[in-house]
PQR file with spaces between the fields and no chain letter, atoms N, CA, C, O and H, PARSE charges and radii, in Angstrom:
ATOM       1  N    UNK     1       6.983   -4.471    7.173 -0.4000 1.5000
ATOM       2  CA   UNK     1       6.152   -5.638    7.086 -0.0000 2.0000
ATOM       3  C    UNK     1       7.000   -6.844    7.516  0.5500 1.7000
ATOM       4  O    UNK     1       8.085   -6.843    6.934 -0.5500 1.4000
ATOM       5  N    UNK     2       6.844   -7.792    8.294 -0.4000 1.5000
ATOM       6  CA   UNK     2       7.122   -9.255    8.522 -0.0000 2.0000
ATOM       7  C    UNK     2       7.311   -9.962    7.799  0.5500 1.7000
ATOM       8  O    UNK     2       6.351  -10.333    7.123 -0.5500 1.4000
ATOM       9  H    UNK     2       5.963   -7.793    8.767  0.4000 1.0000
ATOM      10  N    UNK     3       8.316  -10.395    7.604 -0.4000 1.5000
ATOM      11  CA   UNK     3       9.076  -11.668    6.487 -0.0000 2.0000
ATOM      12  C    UNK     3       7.238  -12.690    6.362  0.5500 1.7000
ATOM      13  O    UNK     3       6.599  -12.891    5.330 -0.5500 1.4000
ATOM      14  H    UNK     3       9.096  -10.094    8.152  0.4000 1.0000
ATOM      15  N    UNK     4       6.886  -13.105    7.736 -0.4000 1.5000
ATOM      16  CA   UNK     4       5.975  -14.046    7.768 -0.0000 2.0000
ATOM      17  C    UNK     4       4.413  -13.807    6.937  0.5500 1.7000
ATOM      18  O    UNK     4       3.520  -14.512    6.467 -0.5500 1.4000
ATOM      19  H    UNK     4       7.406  -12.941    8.575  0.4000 1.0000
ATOM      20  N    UNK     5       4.788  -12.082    7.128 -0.4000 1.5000
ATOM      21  CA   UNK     5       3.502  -11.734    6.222 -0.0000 2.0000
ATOM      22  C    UNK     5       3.508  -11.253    4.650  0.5500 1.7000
ATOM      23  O    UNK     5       2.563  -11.176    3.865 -0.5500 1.4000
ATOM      24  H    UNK     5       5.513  -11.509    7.510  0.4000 1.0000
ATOM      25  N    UNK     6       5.151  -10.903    4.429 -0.4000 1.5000
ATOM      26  CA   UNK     6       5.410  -10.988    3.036 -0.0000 2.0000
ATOM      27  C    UNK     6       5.212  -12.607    2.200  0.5500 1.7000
ATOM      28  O    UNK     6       4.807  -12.736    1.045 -0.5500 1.4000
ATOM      29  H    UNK     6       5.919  -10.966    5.066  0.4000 1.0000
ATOM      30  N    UNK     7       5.573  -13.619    3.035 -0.4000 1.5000
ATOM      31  CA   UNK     7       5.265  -14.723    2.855 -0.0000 2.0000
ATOM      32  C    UNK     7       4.092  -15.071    2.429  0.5500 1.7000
ATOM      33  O    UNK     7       3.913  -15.565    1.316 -0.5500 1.4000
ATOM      34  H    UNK     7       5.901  -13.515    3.974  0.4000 1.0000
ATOM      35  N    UNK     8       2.995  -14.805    3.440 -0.4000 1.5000
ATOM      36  CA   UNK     8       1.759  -15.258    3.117 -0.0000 2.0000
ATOM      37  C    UNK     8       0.999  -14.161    1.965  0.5500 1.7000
ATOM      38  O    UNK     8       0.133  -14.627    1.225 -0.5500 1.4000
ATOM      39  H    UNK     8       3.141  -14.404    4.344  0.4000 1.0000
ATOM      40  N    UNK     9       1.282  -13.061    1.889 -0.4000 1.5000
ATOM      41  CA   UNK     9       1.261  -12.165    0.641 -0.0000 2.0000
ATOM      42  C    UNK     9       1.514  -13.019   -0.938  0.5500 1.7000
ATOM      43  O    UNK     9       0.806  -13.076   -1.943 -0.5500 1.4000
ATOM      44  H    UNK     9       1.986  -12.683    2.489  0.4000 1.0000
ATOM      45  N    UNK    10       2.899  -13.639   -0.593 -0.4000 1.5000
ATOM      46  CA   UNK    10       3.161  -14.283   -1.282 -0.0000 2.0000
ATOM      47  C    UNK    10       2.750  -15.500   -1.887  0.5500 1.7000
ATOM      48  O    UNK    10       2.932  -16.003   -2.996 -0.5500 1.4000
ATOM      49  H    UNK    10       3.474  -13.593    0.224  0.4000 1.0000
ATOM      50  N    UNK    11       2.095  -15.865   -0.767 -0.4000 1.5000
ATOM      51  CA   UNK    11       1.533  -17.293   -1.122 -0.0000 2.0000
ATOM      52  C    UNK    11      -0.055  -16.917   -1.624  0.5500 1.7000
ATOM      53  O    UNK    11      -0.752  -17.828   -2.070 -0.5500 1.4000
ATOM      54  H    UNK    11       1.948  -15.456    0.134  0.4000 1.0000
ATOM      55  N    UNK    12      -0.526  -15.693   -1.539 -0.4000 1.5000
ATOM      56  CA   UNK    12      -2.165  -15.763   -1.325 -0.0000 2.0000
ATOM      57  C    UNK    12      -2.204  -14.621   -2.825  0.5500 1.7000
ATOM      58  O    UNK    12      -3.269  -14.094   -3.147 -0.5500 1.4000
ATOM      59  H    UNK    12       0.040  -14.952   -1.177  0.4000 1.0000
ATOM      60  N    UNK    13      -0.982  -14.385   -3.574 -0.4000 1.5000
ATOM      61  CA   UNK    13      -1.118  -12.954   -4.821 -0.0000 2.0000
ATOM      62  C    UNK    13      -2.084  -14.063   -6.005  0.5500 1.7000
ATOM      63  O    UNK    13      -3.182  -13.637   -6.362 -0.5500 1.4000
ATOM      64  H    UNK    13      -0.117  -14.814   -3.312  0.4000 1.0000
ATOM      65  N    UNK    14      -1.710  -15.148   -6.432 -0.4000 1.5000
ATOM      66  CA   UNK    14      -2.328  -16.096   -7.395 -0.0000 2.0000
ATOM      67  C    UNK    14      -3.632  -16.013   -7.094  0.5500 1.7000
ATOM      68  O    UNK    14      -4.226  -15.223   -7.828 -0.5500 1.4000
ATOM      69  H    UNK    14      -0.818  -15.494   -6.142  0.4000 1.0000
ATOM      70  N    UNK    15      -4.567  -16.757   -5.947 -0.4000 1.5000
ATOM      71  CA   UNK    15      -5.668  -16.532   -5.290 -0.0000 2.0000
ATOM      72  C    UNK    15      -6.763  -15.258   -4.939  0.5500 1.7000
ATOM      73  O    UNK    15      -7.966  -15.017   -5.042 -0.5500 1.4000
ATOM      74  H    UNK    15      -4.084  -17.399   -5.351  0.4000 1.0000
ATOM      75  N    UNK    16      -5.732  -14.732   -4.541 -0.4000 1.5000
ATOM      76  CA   UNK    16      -6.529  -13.164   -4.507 -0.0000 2.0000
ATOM      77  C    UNK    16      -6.513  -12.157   -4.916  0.5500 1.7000
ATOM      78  O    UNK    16      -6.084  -11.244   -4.211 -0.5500 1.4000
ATOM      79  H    UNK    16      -4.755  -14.928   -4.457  0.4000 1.0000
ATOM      80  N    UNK    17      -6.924  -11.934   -6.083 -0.4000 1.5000
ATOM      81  CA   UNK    17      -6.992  -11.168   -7.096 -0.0000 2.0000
ATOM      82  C    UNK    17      -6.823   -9.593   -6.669  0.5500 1.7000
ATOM      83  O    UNK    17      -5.959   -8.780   -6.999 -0.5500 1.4000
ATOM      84  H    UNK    17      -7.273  -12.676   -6.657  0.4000 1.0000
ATOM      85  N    UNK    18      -7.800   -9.482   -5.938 -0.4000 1.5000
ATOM      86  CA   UNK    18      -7.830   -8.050   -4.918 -0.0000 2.0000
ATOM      87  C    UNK    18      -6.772   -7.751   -3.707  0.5500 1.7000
ATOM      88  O    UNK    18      -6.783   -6.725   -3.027 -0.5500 1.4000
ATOM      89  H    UNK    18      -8.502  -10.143   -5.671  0.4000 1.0000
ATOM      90  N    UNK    19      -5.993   -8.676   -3.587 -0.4000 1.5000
ATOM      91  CA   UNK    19      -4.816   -8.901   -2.708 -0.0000 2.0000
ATOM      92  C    UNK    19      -3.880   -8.018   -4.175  0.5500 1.7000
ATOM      93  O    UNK    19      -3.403   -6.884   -4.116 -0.5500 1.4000
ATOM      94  H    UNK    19      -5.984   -9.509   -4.140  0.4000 1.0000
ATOM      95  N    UNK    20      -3.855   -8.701   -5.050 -0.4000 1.5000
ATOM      96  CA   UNK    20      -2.756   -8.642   -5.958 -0.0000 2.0000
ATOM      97  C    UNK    20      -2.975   -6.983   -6.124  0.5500 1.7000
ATOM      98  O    UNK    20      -2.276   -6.012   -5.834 -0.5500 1.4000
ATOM      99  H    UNK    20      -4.243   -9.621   -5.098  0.4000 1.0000
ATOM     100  N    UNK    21      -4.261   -7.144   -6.718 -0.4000 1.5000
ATOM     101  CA   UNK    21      -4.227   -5.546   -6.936 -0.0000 2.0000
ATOM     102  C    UNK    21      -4.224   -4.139   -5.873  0.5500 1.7000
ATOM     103  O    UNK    21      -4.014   -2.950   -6.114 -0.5500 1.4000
ATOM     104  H    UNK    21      -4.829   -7.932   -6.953  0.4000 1.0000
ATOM     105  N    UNK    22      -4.442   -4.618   -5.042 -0.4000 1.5000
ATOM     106  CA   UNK    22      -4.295   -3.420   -3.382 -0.0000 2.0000
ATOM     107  C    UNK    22      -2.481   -3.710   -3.323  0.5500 1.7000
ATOM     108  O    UNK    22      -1.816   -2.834   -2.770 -0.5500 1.4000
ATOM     109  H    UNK    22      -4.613   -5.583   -4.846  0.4000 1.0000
ATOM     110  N    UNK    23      -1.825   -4.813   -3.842 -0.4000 1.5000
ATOM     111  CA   UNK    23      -0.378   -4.485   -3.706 -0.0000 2.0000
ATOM     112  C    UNK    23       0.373   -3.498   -4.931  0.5500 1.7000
ATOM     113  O    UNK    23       1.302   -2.705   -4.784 -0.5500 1.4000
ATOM     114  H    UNK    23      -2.365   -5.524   -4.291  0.4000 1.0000
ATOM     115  N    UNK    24      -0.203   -3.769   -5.882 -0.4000 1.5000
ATOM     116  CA   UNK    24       0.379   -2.941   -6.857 -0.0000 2.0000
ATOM     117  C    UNK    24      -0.003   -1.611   -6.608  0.5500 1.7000
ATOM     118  O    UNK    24       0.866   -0.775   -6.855 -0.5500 1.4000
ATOM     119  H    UNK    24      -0.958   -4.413   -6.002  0.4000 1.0000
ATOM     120  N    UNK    25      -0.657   -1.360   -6.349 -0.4000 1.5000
ATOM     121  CA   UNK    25      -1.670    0.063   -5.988 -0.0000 2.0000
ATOM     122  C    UNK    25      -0.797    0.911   -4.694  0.5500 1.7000
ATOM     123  O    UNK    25      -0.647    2.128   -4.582 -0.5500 1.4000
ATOM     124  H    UNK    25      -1.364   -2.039   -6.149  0.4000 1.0000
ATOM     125  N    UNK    26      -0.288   -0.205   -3.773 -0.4000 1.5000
ATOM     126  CA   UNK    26       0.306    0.723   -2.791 -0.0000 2.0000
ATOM     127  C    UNK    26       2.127    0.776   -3.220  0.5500 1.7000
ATOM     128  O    UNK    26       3.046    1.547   -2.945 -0.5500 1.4000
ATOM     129  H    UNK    26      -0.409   -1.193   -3.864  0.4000 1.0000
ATOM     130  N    UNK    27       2.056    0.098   -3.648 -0.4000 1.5000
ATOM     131  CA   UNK    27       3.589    0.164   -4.197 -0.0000 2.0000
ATOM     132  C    UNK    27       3.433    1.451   -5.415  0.5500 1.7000
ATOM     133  O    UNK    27       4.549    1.936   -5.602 -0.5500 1.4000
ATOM     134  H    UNK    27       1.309   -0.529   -3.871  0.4000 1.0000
ATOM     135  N    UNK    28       2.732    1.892   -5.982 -0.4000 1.5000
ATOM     136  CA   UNK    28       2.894    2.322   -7.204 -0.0000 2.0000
ATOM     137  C    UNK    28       2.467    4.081   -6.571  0.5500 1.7000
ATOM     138  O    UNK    28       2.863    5.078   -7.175 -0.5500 1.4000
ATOM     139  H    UNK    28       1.825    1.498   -5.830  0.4000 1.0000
ATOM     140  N    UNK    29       1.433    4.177   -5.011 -0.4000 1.5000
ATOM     141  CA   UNK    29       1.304    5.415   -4.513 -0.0000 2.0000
ATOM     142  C    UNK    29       2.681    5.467   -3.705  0.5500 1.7000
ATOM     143  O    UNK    29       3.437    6.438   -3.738 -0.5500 1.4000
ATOM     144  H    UNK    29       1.111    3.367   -4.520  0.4000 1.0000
ATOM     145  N    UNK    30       2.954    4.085   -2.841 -0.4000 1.5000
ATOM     146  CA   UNK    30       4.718    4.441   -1.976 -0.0000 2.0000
ATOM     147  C    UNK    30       5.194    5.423   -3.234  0.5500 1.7000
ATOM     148  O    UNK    30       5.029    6.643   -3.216 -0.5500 1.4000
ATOM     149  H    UNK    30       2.339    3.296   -2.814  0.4000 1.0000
ATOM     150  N    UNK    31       5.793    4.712   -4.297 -0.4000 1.5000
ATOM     151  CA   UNK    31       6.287    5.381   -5.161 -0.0000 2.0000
ATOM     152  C    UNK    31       6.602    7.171   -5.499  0.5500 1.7000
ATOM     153  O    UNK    31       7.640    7.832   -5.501 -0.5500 1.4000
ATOM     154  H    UNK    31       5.928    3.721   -4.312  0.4000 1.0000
ATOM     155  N    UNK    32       5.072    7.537   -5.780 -0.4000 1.5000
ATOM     156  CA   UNK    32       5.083    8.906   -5.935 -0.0000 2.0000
ATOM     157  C    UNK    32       4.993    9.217   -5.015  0.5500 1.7000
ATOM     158  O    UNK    32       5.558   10.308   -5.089 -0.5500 1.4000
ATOM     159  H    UNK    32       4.228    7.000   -5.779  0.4000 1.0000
ATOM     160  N    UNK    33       4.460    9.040   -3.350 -0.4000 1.5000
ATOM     161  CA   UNK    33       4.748   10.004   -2.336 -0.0000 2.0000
ATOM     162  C    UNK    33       6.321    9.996   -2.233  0.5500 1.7000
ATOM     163  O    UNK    33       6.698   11.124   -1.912 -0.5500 1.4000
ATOM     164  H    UNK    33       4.001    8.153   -3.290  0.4000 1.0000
ATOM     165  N    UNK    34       7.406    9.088   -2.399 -0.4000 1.5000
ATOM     166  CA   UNK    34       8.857    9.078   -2.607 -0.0000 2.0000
ATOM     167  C    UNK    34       9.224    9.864   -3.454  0.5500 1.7000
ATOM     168  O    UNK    34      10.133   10.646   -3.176 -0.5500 1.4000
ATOM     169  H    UNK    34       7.100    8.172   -2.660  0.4000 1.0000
ATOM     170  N    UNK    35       8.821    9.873   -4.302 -0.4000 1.5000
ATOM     171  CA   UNK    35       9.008   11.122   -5.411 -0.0000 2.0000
ATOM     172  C    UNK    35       9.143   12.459   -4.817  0.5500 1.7000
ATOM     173  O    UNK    35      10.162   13.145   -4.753 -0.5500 1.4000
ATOM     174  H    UNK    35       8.082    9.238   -4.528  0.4000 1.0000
ATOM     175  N    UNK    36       7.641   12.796   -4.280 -0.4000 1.5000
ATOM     176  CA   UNK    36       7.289   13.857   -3.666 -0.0000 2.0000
ATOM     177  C    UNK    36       7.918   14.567   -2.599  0.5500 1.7000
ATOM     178  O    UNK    36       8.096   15.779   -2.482 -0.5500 1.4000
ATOM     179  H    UNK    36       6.813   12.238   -4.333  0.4000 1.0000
ATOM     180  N    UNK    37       8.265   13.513   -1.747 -0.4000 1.5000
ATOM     181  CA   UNK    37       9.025   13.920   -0.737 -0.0000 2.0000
ATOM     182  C    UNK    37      10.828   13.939   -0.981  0.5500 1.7000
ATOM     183  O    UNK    37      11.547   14.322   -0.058 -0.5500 1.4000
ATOM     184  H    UNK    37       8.120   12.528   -1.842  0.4000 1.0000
ATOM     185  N    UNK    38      11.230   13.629   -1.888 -0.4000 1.5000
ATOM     186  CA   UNK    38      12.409   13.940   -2.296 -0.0000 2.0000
ATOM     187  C    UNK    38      12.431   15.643   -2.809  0.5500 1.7000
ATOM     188  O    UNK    38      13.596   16.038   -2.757 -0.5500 1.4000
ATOM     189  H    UNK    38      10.646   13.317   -2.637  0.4000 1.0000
ATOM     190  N    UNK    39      11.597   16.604   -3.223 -0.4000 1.5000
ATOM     191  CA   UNK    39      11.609   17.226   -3.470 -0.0000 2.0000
ATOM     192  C    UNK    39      11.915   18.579   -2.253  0.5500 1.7000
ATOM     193  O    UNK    39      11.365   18.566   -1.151 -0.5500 1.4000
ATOM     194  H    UNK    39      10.651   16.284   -3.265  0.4000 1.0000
ATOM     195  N    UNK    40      12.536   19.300   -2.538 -0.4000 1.5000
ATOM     196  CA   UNK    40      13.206   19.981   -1.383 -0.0000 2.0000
ATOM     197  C    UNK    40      12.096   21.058   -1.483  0.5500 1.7000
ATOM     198  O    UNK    40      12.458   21.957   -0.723 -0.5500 1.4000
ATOM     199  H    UNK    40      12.982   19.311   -3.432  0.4000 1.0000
ATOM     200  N    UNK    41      10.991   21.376   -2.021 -0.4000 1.5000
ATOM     201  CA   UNK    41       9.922   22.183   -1.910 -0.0000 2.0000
ATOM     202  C    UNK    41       8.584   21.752   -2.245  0.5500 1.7000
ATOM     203  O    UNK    41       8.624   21.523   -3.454 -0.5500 1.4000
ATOM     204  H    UNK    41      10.697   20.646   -2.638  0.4000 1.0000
ATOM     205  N    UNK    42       7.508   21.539   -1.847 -0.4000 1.5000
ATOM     206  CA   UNK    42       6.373   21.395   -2.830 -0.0000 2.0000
ATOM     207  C    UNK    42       5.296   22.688   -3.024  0.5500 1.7000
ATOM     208  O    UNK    42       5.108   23.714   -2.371 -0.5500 1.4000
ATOM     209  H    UNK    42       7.475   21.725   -0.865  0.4000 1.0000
ATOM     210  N    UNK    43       4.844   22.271   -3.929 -0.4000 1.5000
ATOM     211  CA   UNK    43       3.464   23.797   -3.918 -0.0000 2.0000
ATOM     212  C    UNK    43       2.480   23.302   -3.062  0.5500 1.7000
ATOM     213  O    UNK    43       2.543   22.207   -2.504 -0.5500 1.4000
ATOM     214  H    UNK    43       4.998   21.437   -4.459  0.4000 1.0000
ATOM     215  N    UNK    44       1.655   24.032   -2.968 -0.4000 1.5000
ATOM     216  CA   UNK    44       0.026   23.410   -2.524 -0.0000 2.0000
ATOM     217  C    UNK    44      -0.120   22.186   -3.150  0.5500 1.7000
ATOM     218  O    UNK    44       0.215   21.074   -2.741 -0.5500 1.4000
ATOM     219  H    UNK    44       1.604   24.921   -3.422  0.4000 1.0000
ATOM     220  N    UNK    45      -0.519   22.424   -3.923 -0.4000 1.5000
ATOM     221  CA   UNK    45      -1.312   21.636   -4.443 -0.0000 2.0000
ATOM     222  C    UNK    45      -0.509   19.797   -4.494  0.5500 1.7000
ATOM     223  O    UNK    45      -1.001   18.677   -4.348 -0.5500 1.4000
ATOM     224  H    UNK    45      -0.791   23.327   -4.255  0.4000 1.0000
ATOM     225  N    UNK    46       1.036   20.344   -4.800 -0.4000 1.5000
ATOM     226  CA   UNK    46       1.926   18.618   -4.293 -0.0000 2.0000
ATOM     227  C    UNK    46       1.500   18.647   -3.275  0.5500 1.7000
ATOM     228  O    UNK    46       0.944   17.561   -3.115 -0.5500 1.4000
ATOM     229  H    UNK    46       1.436   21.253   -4.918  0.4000 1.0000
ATOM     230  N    UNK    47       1.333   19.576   -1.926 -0.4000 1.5000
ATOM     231  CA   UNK    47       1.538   19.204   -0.885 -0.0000 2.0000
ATOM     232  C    UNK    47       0.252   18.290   -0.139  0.5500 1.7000
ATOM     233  O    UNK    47       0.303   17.411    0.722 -0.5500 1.4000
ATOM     234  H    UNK    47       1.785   20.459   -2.056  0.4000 1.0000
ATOM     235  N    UNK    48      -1.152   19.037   -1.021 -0.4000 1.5000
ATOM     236  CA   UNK    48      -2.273   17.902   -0.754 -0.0000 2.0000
ATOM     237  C    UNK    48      -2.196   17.147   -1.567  0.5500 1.7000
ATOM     238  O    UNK    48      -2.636   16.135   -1.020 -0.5500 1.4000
ATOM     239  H    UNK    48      -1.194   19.751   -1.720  0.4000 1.0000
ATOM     240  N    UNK    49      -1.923   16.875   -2.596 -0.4000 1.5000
ATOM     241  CA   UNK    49      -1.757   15.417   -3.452 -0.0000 2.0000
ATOM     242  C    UNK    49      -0.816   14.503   -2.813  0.5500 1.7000
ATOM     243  O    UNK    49      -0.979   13.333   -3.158 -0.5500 1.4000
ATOM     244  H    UNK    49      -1.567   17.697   -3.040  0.4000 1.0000
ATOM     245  N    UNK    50       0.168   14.724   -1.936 -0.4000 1.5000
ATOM     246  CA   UNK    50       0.837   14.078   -1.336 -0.0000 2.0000
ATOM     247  C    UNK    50       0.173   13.820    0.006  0.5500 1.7000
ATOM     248  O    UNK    50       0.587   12.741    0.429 -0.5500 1.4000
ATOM     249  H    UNK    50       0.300   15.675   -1.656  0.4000 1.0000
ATOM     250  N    UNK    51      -0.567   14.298    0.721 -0.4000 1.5000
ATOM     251  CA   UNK    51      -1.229   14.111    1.687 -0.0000 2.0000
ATOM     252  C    UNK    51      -2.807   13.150    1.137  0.5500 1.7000
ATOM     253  O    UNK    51      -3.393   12.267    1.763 -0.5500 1.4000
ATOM     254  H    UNK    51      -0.904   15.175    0.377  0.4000 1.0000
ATOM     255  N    UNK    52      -3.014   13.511    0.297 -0.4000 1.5000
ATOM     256  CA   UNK    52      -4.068   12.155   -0.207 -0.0000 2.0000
ATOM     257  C    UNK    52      -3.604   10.689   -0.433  0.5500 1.7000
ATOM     258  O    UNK    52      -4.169    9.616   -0.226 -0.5500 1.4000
ATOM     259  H    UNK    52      -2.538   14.229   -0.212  0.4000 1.0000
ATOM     260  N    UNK    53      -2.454   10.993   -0.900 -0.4000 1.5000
ATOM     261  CA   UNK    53      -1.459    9.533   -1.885 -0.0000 2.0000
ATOM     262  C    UNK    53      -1.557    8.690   -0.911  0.5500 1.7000
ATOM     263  O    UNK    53      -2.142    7.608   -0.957 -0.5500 1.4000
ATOM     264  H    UNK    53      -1.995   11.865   -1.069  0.4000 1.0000
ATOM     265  N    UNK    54      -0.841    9.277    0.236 -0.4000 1.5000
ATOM     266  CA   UNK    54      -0.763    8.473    1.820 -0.0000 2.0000
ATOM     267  C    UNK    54      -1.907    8.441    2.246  0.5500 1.7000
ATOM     268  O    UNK    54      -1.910    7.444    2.968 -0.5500 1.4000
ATOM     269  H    UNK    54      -0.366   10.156    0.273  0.4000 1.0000
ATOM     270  N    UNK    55      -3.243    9.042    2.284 -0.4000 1.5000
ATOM     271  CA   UNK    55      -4.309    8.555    3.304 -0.0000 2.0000
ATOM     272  C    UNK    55      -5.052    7.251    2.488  0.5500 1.7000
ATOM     273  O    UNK    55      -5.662    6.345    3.055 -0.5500 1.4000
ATOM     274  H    UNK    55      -3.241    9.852    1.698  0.4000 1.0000
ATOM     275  N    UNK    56      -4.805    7.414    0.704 -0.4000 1.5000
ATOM     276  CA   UNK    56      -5.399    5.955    0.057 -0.0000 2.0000
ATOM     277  C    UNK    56      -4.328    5.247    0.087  0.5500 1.7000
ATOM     278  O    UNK    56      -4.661    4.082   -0.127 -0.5500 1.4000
ATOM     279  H    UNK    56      -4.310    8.150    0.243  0.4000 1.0000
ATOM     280  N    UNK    57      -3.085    5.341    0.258 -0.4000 1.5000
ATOM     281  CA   UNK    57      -1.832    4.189    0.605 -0.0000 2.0000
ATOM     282  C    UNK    57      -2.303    3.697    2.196  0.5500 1.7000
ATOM     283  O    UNK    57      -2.010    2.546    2.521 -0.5500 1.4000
ATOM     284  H    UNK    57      -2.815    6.288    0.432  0.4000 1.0000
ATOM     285  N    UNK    58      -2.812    4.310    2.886 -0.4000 1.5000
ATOM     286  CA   UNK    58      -2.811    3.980    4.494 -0.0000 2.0000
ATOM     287  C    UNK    58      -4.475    2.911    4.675  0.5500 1.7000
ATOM     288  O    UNK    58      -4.657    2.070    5.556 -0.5500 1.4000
ATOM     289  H    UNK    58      -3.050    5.245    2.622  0.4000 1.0000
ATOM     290  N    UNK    59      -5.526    3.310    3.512 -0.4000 1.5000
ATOM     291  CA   UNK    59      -6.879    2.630    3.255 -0.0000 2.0000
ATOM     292  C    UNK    59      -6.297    1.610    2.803  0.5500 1.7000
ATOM     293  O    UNK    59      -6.419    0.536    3.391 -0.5500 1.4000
ATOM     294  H    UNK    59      -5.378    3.993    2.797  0.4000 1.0000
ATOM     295  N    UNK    60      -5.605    1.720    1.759 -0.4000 1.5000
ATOM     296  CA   UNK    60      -5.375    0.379    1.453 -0.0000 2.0000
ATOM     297  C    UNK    60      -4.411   -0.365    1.819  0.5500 1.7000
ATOM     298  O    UNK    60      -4.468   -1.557    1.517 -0.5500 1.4000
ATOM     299  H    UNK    60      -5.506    2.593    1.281  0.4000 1.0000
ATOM     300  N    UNK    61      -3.337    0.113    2.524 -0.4000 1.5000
ATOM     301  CA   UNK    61      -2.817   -0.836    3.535 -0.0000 2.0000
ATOM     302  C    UNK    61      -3.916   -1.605    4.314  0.5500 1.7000
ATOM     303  O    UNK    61      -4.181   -2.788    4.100 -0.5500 1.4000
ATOM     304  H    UNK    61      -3.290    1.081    2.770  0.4000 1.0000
ATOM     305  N    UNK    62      -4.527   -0.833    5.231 -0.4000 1.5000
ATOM     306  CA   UNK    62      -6.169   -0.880    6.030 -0.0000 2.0000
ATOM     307  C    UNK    62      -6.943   -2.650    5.509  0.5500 1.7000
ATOM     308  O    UNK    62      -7.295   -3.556    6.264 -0.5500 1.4000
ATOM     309  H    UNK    62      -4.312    0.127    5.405  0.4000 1.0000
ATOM     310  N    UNK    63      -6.980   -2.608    4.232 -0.4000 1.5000
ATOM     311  CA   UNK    63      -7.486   -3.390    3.269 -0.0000 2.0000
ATOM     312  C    UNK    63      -6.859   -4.667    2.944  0.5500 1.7000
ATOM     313  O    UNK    63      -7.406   -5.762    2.812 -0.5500 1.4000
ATOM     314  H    UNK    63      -6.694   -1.871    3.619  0.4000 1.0000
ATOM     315  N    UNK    64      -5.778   -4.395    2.848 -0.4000 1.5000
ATOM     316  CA   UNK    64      -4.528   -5.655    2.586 -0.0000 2.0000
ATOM     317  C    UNK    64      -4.617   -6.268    4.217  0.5500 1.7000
ATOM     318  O    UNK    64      -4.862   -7.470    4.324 -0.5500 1.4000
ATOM     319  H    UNK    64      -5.334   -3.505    2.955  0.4000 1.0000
ATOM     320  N    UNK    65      -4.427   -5.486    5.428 -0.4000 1.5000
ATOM     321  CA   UNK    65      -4.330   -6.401    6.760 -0.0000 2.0000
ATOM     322  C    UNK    65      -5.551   -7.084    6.906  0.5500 1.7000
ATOM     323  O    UNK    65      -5.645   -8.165    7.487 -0.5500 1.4000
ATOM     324  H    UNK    65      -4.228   -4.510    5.341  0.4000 1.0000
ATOM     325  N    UNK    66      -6.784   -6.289    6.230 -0.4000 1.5000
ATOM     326  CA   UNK    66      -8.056   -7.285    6.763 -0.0000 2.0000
ATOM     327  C    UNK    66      -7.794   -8.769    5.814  0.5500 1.7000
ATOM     328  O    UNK    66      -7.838   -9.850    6.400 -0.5500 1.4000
ATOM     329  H    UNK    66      -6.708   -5.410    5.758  0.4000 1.0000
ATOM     330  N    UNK    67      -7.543   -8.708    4.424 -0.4000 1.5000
ATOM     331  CA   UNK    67      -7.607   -9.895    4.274 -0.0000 2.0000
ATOM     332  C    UNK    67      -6.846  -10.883    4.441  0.5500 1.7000
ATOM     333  O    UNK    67      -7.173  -12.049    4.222 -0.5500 1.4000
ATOM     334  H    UNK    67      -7.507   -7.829    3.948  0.4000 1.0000
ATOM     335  N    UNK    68      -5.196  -10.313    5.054 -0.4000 1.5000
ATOM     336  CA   UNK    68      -4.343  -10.809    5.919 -0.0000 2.0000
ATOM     337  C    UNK    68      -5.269  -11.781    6.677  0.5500 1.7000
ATOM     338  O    UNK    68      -5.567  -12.955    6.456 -0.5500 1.4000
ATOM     339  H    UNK    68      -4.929   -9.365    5.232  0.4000 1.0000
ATOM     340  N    UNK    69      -5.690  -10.760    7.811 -0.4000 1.5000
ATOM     341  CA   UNK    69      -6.313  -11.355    8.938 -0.0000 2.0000
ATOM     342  C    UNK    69      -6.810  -12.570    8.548  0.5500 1.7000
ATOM     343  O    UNK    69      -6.211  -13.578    8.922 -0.5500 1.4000
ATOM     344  H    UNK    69      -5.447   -9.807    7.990  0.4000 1.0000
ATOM     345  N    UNK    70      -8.107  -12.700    7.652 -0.4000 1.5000
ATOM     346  CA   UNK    70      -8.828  -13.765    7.590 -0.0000 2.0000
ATOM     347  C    UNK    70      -8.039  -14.876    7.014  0.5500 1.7000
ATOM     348  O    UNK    70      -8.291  -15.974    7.511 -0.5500 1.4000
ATOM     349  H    UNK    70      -8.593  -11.881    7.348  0.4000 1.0000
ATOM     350  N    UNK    71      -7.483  -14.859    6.435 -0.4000 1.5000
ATOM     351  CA   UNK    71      -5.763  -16.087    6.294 -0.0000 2.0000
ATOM     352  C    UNK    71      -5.022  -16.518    7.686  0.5500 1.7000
ATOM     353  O    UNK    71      -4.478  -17.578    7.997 -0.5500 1.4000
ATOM     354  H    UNK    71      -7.278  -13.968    6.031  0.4000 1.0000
ATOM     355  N    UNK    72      -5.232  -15.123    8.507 -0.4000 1.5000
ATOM     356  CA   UNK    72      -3.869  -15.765    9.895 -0.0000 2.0000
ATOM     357  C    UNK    72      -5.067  -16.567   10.592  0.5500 1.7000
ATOM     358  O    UNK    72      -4.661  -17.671   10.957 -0.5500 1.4000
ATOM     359  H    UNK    72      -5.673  -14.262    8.254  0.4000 1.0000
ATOM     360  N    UNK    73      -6.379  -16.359   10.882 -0.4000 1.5000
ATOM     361  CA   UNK    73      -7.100  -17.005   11.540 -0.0000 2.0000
ATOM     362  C    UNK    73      -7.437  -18.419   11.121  0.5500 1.7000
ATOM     363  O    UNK    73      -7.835  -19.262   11.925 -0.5500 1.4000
ATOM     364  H    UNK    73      -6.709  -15.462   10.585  0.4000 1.0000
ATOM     365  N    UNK    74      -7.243  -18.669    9.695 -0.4000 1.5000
ATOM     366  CA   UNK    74      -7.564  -20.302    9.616 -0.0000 2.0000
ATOM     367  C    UNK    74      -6.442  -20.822    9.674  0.5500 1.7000
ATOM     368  O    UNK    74      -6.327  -22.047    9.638 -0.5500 1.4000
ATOM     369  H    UNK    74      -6.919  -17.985    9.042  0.4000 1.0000
């Protein structure tokens, strides 16, 4: 991520409630897919729970740039 957009992250967490919470949310799935992938084996079942973690870490990244966006445009 861009210093310029950690910035405005920064400036917009007070304000946007749903900003705040799509950040904790992807920090807290980064997290356990890090977990996960430290593991020198997984079963099935880690291995699709880890493949979900990242496709709602990647939505809600998805989510965080749109309301980016509407901040870089004004």
């Amino acid at each position: 991520m861009e210093k310029r957009d950690e910035e405005l992250i920064a400036s917009l967490l007070d304000e946007e409630p749903e900003l705040k919470e799509l950040m904790a949310q992807h920090r807290a799935l980064g997290e356990r897919v890090d977990e996960l992938s430290k593991r020198p084996y997984l079963t099935t079942e880690e291995t699709m729970e880890k493949k979900r973690l990242q496709k709602l870490k990647l939505s809600g990244r998805d989510r965080i740039e749109s309301i980016l966006a509407r901040y870089r445009k004004s």
